[in-house]
C-alpha atoms as an extended CHARMM CRD file, in Angstrom:
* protein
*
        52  EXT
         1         1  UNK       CA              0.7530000000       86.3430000000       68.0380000000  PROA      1               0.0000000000
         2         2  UNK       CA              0.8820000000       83.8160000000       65.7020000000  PROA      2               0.0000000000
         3         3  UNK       CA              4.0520000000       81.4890000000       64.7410000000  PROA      3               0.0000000000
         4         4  UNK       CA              5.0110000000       80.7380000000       61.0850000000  PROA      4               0.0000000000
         5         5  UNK       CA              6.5230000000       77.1400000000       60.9110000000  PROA      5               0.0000000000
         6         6  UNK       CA              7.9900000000       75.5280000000       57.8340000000  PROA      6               0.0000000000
         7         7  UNK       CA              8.1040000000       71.5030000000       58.2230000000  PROA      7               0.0000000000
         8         8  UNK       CA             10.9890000000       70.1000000000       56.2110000000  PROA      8               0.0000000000
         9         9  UNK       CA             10.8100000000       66.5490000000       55.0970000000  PROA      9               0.0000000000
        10        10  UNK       CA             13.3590000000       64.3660000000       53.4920000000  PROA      10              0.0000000000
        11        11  UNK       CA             12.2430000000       63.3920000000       49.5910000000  PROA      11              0.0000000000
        12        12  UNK       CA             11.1280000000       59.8640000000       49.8060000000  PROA      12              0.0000000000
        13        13  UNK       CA             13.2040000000       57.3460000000       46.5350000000  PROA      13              0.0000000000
        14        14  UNK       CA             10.4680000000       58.0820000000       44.1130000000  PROA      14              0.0000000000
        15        15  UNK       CA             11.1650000000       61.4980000000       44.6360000000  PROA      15              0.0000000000
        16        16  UNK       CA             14.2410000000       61.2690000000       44.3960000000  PROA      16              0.0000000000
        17        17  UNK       CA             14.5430000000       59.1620000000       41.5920000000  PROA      17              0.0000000000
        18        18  UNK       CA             11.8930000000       61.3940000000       40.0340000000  PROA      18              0.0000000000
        19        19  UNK       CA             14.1200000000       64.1840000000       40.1180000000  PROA      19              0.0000000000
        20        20  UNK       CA             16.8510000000       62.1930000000       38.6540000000  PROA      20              0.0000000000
        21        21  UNK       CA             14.7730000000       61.5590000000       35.7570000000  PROA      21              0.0000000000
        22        22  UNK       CA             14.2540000000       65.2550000000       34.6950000000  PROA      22              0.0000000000
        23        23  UNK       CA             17.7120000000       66.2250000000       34.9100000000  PROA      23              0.0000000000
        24        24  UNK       CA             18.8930000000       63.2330000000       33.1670000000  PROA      24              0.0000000000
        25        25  UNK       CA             18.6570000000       64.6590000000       29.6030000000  PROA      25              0.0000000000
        26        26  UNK       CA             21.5350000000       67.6770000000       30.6450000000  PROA      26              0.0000000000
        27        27  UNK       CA             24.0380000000       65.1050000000       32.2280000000  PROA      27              0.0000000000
        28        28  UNK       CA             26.4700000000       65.8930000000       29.4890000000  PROA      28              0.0000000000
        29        29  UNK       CA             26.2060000000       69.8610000000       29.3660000000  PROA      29              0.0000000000
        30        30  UNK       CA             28.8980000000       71.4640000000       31.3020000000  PROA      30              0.0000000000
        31        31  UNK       CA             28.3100000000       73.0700000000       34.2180000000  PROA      31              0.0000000000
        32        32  UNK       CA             27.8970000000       77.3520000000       33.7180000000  PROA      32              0.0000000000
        33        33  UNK       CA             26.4790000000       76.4060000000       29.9580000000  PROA      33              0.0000000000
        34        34  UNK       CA             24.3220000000       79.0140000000       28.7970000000  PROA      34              0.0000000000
        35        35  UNK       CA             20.7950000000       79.0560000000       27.1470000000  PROA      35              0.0000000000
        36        36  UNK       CA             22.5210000000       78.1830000000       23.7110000000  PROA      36              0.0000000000
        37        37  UNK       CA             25.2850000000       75.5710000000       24.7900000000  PROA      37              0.0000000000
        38        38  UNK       CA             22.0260000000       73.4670000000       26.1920000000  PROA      38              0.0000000000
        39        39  UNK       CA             19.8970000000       74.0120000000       22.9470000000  PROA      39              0.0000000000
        40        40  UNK       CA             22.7600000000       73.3320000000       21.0320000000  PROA      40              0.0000000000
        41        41  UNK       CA             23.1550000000       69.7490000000       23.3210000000  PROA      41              0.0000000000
        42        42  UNK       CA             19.4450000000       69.3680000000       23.4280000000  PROA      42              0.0000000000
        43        43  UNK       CA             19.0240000000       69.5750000000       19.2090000000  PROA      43              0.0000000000
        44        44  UNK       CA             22.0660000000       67.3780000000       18.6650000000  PROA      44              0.0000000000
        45        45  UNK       CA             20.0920000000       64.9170000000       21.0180000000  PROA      45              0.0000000000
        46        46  UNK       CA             16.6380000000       65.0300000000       19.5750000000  PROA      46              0.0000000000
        47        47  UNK       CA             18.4910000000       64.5490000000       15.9960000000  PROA      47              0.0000000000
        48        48  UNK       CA             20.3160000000       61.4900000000       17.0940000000  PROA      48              0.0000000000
        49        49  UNK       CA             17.3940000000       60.3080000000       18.3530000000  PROA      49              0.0000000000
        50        50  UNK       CA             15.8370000000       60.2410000000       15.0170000000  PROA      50              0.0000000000
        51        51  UNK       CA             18.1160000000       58.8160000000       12.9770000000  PROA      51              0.0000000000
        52        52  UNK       CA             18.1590000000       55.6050000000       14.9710000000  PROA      52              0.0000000000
């Protein structure tokens, strides 16, 4: 018989922080947004980047 085991670590800071990172850019979209509420926030973003 053999046993199926799934080892579950803890994410390390980097990871964490890593993580972080990529889900920094949708801080301001409102939880429950749709596909074009985070376009819409993700455009507006790139554009103000831009003009800077």
């Amino acid at each position: 018989m053999t046993e199926n085991s799934e080892v579950l670590k803890q994410p390390s800071d980097a990871e964490a922080d890593a993580e972080d990172d990529t889900r920094n850019h949708l801080s301001d979209v409102e939880a429950g947004a749709g596909c074009t509420e985070i376009w819409e926030h993700l455009s507006e973003s790139r554009d103000g980047a831009t003009q800077d």
